[in-house]
KEDOVO-554462 format. One record per residue: residue number from 1; x, z, y of N, C-alpha, C, O in turn. Coordinates in steps of 0.05 Angstrom, whole numbers. Atoms other than C-alpha are relative to their C-alpha. Example, Ala and Ser with C-alpha at 12.3 -4.5 7.8 and 13.67 -1.06 7.14 Angstrom:
! KEDOVO-554462
+-----+--------+--------+--------+--------+--------+--------+--------+--------+--------+--------+--------+--------+
!   i !   n_c1 !   n_c3 !   n_c2 !  ca_c1 !  ca_c3 !  ca_c2 !   c_c1 !   c_c3 !   c_c2 !   o_c1 !   o_c3 !   o_c2 !
+-----+--------+--------+--------+--------+--------+--------+--------+--------+--------+--------+--------+--------+
!   1 !     18 !      0 !    -24 !    246 !    156 !    -90 !     18 !      0 !     24 !     39 !     13 !     24 !
!   2 !    -16 !     -1 !    -24 !    273 !    143 !    -21 !    -15 !     14 !     22 !     -5 !     18 !     44 !
+-----+--------+--------+--------+--------+--------+--------+--------+--------+--------+--------+--------+--------+
This chain:
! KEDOVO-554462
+-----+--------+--------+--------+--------+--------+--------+--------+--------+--------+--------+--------+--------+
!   i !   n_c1 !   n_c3 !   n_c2 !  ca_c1 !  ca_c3 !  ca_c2 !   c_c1 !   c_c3 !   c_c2 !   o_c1 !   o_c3 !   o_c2 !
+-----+--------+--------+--------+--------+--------+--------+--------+--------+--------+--------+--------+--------+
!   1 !     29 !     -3 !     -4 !     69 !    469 !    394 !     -9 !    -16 !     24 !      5 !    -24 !     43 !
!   2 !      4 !     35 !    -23 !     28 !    414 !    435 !     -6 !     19 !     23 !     -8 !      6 !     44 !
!   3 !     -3 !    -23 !    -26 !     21 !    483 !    489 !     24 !      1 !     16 !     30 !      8 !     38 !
!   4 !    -42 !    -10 !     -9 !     96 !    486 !    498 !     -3 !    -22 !     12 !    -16 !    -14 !     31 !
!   5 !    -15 !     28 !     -4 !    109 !    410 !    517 !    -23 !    -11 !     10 !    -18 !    -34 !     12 !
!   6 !     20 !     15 !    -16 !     39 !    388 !    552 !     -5 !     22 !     22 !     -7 !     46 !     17 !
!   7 !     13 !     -8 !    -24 !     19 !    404 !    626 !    -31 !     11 !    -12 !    -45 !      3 !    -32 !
!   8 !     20 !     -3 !     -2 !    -38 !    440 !    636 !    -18 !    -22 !     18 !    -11 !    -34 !     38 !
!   9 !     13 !     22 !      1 !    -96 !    397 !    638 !      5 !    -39 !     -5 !     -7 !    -60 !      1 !
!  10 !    -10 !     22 !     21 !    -57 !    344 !    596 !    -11 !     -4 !    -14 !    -30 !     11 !    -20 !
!  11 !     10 !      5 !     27 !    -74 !    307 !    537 !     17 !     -3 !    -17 !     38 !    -14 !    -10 !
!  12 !    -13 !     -2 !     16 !    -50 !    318 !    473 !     -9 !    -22 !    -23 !    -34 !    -21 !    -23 !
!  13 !      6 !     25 !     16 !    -58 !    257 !    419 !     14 !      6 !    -23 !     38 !      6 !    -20 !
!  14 !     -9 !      4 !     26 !    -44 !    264 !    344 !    -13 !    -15 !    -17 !    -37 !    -17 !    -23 !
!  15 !     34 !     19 !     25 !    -63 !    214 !    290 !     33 !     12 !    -30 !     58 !     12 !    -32 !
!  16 !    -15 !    -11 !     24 !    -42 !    247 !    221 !    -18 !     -9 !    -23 !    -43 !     -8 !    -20 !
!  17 !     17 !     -4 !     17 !    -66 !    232 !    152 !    -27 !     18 !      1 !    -27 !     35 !     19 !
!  18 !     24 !     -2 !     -4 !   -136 !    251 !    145 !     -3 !     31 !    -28 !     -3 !     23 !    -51 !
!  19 !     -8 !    -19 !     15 !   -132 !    324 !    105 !    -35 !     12 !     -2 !    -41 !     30 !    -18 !
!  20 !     26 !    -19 !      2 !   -214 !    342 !    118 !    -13 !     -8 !    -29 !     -6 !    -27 !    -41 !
!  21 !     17 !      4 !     19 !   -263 !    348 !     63 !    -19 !    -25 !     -5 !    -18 !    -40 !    -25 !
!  22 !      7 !     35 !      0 !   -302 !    286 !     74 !     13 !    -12 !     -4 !      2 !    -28 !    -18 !
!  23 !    -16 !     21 !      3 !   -247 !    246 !     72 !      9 !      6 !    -36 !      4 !    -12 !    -52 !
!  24 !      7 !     -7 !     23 !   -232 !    285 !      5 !    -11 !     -7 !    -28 !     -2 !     -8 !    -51 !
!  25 !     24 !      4 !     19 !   -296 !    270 !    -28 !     -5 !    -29 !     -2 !    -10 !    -40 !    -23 !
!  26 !     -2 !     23 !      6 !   -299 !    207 !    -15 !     12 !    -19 !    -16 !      2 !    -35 !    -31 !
!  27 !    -28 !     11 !      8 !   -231 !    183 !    -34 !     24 !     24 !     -8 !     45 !     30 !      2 !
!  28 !    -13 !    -20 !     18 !   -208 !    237 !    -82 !     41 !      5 !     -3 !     57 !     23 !      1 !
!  29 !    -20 !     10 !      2 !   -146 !    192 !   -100 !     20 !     -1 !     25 !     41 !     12 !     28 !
!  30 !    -11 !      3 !    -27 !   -128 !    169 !    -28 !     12 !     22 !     15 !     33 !     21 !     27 !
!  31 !      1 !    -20 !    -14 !   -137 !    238 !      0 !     24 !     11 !    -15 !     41 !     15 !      3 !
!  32 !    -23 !    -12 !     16 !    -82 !    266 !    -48 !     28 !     -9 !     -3 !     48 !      5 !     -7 !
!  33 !    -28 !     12 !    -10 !    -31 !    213 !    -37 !     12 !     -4 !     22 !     36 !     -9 !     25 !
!  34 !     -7 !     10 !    -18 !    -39 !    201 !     30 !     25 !     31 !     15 !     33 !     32 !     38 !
!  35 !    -20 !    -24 !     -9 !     11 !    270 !     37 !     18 !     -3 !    -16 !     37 !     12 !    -11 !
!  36 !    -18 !    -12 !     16 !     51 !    263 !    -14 !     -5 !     19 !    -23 !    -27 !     28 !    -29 !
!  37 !      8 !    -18 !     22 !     67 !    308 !    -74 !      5 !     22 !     12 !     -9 !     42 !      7 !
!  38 !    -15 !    -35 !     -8 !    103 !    368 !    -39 !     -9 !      2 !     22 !      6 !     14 !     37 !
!  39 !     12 !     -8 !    -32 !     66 !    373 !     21 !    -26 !     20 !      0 !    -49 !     13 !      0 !
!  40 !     13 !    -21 !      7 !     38 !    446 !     13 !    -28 !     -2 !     12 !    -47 !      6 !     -2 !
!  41 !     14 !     -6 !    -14 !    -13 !    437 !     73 !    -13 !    -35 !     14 !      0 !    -54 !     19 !
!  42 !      2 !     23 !     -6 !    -57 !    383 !     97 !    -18 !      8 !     23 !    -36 !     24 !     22 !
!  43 !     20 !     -7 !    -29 !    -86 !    382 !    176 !    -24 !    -21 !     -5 !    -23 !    -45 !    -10 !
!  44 !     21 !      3 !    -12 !   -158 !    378 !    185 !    -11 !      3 !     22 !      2 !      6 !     42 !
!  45 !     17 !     -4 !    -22 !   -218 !    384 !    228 !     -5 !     24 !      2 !     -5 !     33 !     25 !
!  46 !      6 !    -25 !     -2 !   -235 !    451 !    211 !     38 !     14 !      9 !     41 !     34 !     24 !
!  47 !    -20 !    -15 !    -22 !   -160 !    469 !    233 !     13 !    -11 !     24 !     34 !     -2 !     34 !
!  48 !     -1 !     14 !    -28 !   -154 !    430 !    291 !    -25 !      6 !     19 !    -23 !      1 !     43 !
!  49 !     15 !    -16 !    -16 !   -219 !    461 !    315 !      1 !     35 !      1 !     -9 !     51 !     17 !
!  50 !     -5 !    -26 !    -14 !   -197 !    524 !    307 !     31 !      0 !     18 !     35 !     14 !     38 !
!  51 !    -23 !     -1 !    -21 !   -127 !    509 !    337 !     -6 !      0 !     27 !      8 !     14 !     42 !
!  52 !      0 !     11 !    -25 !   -155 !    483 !    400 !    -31 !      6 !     -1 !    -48 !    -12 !      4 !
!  53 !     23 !     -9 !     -7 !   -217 !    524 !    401 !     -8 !     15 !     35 !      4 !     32 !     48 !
!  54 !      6 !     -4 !    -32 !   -248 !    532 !    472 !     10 !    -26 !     14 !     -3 !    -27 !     35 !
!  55 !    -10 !     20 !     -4 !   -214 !    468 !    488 !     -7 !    -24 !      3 !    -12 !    -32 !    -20 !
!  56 !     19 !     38 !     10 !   -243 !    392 !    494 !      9 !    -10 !     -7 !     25 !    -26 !      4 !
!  57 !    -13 !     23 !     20 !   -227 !    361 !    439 !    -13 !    -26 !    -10 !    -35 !    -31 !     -2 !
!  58 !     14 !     25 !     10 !   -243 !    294 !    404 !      8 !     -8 !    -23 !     29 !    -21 !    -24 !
!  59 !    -16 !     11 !     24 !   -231 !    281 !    333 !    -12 !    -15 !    -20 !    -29 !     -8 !    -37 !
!  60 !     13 !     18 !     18 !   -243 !    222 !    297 !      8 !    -10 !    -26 !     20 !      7 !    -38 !
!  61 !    -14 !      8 !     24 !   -223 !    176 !    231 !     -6 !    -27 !      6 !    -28 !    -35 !     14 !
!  62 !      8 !     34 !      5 !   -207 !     96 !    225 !    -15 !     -5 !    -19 !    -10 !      4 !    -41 !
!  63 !     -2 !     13 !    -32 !   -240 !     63 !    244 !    -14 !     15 !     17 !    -31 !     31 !     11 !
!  64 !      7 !    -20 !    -23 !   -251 !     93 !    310 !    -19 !     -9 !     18 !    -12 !    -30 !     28 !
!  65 !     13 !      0 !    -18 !   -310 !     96 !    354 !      1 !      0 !     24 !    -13 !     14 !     40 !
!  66 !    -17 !      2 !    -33 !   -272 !     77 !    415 !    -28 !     -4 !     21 !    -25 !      3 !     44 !
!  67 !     19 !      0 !    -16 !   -340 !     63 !    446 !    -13 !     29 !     17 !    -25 !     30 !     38 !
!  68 !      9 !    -27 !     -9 !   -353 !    141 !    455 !     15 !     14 !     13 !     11 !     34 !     25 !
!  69 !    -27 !    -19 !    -19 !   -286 !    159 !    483 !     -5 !     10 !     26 !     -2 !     33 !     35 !
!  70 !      9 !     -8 !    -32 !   -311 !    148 !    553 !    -13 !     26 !     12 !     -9 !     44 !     29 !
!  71 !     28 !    -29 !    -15 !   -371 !    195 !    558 !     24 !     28 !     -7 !     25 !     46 !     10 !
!  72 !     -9 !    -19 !      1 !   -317 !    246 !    520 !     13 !      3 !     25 !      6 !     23 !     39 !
!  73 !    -18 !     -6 !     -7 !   -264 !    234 !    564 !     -8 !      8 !     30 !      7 !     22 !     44 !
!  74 !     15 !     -5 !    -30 !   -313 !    235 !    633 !     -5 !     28 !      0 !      2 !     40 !     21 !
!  75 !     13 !    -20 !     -2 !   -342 !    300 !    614 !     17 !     25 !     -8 !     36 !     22 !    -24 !
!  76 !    -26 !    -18 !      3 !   -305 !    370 !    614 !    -21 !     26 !    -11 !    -17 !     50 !     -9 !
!  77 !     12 !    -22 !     22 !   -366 !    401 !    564 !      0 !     -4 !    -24 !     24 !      0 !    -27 !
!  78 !     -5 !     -3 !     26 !   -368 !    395 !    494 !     17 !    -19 !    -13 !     23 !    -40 !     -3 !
!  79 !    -19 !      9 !     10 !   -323 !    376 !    444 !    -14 !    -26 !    -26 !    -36 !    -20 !    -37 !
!  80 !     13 !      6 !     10 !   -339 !    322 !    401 !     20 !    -18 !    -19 !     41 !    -30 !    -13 !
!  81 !    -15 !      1 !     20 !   -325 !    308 !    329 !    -23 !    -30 !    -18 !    -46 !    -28 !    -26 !
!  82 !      9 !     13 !      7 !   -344 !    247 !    304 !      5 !    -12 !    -34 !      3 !      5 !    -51 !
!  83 !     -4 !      6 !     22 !   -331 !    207 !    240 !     26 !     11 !    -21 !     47 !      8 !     -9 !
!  84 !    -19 !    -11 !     18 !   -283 !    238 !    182 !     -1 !    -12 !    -28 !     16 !     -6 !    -45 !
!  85 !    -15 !     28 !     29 !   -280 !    188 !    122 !     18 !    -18 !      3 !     18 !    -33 !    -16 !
!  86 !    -16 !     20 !      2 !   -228 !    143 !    143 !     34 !     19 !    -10 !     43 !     42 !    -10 !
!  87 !    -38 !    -19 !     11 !   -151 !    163 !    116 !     17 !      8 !     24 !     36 !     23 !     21 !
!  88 !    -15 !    -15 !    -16 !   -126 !    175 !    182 !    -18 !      8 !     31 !    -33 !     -5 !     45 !
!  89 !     12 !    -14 !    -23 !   -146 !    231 !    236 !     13 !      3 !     29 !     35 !     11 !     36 !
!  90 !     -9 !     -3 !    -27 !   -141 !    229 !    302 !    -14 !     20 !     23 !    -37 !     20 !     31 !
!  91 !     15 !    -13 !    -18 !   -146 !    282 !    352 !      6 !     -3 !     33 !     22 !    -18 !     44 !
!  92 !     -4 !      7 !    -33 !   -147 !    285 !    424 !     -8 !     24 !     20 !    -32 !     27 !     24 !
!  93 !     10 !    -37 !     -6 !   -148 !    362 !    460 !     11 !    -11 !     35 !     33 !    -21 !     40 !
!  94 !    -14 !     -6 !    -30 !   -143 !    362 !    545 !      7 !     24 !     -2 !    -11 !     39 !    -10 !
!  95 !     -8 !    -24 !      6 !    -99 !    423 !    545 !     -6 !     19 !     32 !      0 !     43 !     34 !
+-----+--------+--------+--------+--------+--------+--------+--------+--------+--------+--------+--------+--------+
């Protein structure tokens, strides 16, 4: 768990296939292969905001809005969830 193995007030970085609903709906096909056949469970936004709820997180999809990182990464109030159609998610939690 990214608790066990990051400092407090660390950052934690995952980029995983893209498992949310938007991404989904979009790309029905994509969204279904990009796990595999046997891969019971697919990480989203809705469980990566509750994993790391209370937390400042940042989670986006390629291509990435690297232009907004800053203001997230300056500021230590809200969490902010930006684009979710691309096939792979990336999050970003200061623990």
């Amino acid at each position: 768990m990214a608790r066990e193995v990051v400092r407090p007030g660390g950052l934690f970085i995952a980029f995983t296939p893209n498992g949310s609903s938007v991404y989904r709906n979009i790309n029905p096909k994509g969204w279904h292969s990009s796990w595999g056949f046997v891969h019971p469970l697919v990480l989203d936004d809705v469980f990566y905001q509750s994993l790391f709820s209370g937390k400042h997180y940042l989670i986006d999809s390629y291509p990435y809005e690297v232009s907004k990182y800053s203001a997230w990464a300056s500021e230590k109030g809200e969490s902010l969830v930006l684009r979710l159609d691309g096939a792979e998610l990336l999050i970003a939690v200061r623990l």
